[in-house]
C-alpha positions in Angstrom: -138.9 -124.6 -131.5 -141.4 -122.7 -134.2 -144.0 -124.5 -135.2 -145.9 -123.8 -138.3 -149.7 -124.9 -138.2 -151.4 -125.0 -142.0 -154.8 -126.0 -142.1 -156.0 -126.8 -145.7 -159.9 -126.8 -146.3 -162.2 -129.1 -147.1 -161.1 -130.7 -150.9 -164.8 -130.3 -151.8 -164.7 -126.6 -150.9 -161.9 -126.3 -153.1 -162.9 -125.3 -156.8 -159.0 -126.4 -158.1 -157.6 -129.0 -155.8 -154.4 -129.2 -157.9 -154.1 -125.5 -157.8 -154.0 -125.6 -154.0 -152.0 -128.3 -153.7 -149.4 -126.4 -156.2 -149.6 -123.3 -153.8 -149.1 -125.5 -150.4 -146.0 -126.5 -152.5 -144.8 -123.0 -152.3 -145.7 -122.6 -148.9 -143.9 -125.7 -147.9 -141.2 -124.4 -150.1 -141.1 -120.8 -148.2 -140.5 -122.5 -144.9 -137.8 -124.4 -146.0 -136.0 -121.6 -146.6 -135.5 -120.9 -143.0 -132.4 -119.6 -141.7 -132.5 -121.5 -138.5 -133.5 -125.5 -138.4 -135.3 -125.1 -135.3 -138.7 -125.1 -136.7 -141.5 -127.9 -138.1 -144.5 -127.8 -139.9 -148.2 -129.2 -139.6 -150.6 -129.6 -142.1 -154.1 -130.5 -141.2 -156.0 -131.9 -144.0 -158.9 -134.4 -144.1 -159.1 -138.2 -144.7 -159.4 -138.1 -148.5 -157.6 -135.3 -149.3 -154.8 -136.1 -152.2 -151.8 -134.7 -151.3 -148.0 -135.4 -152.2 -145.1 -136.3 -149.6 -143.5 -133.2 -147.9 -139.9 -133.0 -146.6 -139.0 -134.7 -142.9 -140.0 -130.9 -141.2 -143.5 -131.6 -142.1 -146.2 -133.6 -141.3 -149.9 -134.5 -142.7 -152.2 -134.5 -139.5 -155.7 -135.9 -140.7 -159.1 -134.9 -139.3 -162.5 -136.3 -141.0 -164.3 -132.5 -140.5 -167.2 -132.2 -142.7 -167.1 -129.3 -145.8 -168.0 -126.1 -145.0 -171.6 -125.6 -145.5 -170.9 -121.7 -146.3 -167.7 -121.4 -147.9 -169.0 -119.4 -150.7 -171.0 -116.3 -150.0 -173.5 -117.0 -152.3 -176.7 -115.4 -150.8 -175.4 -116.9 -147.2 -175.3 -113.7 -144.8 -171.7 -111.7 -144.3 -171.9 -113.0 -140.7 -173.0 -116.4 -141.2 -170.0 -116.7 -144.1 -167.9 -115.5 -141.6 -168.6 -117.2 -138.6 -168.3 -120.8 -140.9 -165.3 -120.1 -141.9 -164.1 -119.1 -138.7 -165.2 -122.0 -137.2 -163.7 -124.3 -139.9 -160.2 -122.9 -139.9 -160.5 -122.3 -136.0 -160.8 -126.0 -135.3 -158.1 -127.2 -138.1 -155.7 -125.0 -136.4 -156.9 -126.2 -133.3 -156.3 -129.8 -134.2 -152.7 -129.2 -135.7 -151.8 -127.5 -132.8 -152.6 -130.7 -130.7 -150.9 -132.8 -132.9 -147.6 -130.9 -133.0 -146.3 -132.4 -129.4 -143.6 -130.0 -127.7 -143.2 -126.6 -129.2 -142.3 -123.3 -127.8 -144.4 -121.4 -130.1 -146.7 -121.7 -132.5 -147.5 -120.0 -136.2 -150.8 -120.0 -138.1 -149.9 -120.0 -142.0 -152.5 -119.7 -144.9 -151.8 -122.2 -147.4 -151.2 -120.4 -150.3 -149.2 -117.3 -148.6 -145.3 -117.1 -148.0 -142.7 -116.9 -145.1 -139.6 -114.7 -144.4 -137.0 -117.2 -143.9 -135.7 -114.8 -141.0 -138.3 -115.9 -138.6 -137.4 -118.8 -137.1 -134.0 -117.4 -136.2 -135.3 -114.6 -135.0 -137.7 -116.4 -132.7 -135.0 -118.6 -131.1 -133.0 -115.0 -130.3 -136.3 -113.4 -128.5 -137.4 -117.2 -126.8 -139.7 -116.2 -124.0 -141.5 -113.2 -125.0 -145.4 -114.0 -125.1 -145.0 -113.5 -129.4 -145.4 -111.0 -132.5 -148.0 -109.8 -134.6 -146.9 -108.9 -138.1 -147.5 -105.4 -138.7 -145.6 -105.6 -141.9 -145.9 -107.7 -144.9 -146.4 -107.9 -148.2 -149.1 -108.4 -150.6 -148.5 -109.9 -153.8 -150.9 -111.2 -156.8 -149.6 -114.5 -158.4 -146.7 -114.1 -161.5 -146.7 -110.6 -160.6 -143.4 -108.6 -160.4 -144.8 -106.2 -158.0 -145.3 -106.0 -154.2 -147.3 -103.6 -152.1 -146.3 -103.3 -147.9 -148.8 -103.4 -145.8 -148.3 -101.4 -142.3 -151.3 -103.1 -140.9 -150.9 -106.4 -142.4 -152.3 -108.3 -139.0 -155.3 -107.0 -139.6 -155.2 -108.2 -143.5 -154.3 -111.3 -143.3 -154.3 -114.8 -141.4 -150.7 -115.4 -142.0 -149.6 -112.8 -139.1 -149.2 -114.4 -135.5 -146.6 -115.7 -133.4 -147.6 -116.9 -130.4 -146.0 -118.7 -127.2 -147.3 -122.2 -126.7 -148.8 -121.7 -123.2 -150.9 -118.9 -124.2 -153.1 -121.2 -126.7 -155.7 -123.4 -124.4 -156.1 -126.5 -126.3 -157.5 -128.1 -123.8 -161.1 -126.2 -124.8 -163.9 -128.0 -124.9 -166.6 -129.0 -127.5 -169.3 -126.4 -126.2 -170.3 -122.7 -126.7 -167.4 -121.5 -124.9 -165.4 -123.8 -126.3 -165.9 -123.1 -130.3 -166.4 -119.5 -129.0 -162.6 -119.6 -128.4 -161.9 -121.4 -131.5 -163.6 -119.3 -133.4 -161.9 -116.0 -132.2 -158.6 -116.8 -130.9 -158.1 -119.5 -134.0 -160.3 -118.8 -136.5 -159.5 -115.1 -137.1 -156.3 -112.7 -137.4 -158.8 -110.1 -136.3 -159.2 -110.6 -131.8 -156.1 -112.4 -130.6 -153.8 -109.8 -130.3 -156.3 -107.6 -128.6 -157.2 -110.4 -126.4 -154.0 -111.3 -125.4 -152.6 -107.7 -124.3 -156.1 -107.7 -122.2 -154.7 -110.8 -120.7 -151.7 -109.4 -119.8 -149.5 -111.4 -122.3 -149.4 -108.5 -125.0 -147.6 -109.7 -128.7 -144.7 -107.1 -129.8 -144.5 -106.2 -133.6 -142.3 -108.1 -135.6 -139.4 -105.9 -136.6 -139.2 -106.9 -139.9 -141.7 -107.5 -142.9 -142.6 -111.7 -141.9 -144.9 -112.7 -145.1 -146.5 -112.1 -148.5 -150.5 -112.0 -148.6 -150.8 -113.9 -152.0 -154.5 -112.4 -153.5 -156.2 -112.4 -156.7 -156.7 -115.8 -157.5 -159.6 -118.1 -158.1 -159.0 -119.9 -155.2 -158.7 -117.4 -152.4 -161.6 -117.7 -149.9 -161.5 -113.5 -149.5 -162.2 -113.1 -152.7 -159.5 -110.6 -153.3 -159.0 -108.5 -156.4 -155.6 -108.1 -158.3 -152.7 -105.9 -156.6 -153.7 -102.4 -158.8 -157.3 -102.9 -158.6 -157.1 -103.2 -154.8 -154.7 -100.8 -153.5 -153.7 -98.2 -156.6 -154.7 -94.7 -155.0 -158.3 -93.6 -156.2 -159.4 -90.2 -157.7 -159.9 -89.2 -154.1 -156.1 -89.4 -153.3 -155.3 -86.5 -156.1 -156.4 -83.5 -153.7 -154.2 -85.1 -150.9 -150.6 -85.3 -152.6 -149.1 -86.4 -149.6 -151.7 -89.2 -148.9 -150.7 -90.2 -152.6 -147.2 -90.0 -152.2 -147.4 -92.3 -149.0 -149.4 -94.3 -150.8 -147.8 -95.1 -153.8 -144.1 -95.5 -151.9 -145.8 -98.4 -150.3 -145.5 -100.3 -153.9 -142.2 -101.7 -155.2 -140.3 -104.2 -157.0 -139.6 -108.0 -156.4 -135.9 -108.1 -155.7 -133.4 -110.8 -155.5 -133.1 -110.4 -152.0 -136.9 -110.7 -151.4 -137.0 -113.6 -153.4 -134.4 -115.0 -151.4 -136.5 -114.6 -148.5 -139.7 -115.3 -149.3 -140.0 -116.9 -152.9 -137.4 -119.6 -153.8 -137.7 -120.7 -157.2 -141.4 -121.5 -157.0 -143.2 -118.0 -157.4 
């Protein structure tokens, strides 16, 4: 059993709560594509939070955290931001994944990002291995038509872990230690690989492309620009041709077969 952990912030963090919602639509939507059945899905929300019924596969779990104080950068410090928001998502995750019951493994996805429908099968195949990190994905900027693959996408984005139920200690508690762990091995796409391979339980790359990085919208927390502005090659990459050429085969296309995967009929 997969299961799929989504933790949704704060609605008063949220500048378009009807915009999210749409977009947790399309996540929902993604992993009901799944090839195999063997998975389920849980969303953490809080008490308040107006949401619309999901298919049988999912369930709402609520908490009654308090908004993050930092969501926006404003003039907060780049490590205070981070460290908030680490701490928020750490501890949604956190409770969805102590909510789910029984599960062989467990998946962090962002709530506006999208699924291959390949995974689940694939993870009932390779049962037992400590998990994956997605090296490959896709990034994608909404109603586009285009698609850039990112080789280091665990390191881009939150919607890039697999990982075997035992390794997760949810049994951490409420103190520096505690939201320490949260914070790092919950909170952020960034240590748990690293920290897992020094535990001896290292994650293998997934052997196939396992999400699209949706970025460019009003609502993202990164605050990521548009596809082009973010990853077109700059002047810098004309006196390297090579670096350009690598560079620009990394975009392409939406396909039917991608949208198979990943899309359905919502993107």
């Amino acid at each position: 059993m997969l299961t799929f952990i989504i933790p949704v912030r704060h609605h008063a963090n949220s500048k378009d709560w009807r915009q999210q919602v749409d977009y947790l639509c399309s996540t929902i939507g993604s992993l009901e594509r799944q090839e195999s059945d063997n998975w389920r899905c849980v969303i953490v929300a809080n008490e308040g939070s107006d949401l619309p019924a999901f298919p049988s596969r999912v369930t709402v779990h609520r908490v009654e955290f308090a908004p993050n104080p930092h969501h926006e950068r404003d003039t907060t410090d780049l490590e205070t931001f981070r460290d908030a928001f680490r701490l928020d998502k750490g501890r949604r995750v956190l409770a969805g994944m102590r909510a789910a019951g029984p599960t062989d493994y467990f998946m962090p996805v962002d709530d506006d990002d999208y699924v291959s429908s390949r995974i689940t099968g694939f993870v009932d195949q390779a049962r037992g291995e400590p998990g994956w990190f997605l090296r490959d994905g896709y990034v994608w900027t909404t109603g586009g038509r285009l698609l850039y693959r990112h080789d280091n996408f665990h390191h881009y984005c939150g919607t890039s872990h697999i990982v075997r139920h035992d390794l997760i200690d949810l049994g951490v508690a409420d103190d520096e230690a505690g939201l320490s762990y949260v914070k790092r091995m919950l909170g952020s796409h960034i240590y748990i690989s690293g920290a897992l391979e020094q535990g001896g339980a290292p994650l293998r790359p997934l052997p196939f492309a396992g999400a699209v990085y949706r970025i460019g919208h009003a609502g993202a927390h990164s605050k990521s620009p548009a596809l082009l502005k973010q990853f077109l090659p700059s002047r810098r990459h004309l006196a390297h041709p090579r670096r350009l050429l690598r560079s620009l085969r990394k975009f392409q296309l939406r396909t039917a077969g991608i949208d198979r995967e990943f899309f359905g009929s919502r993107a």
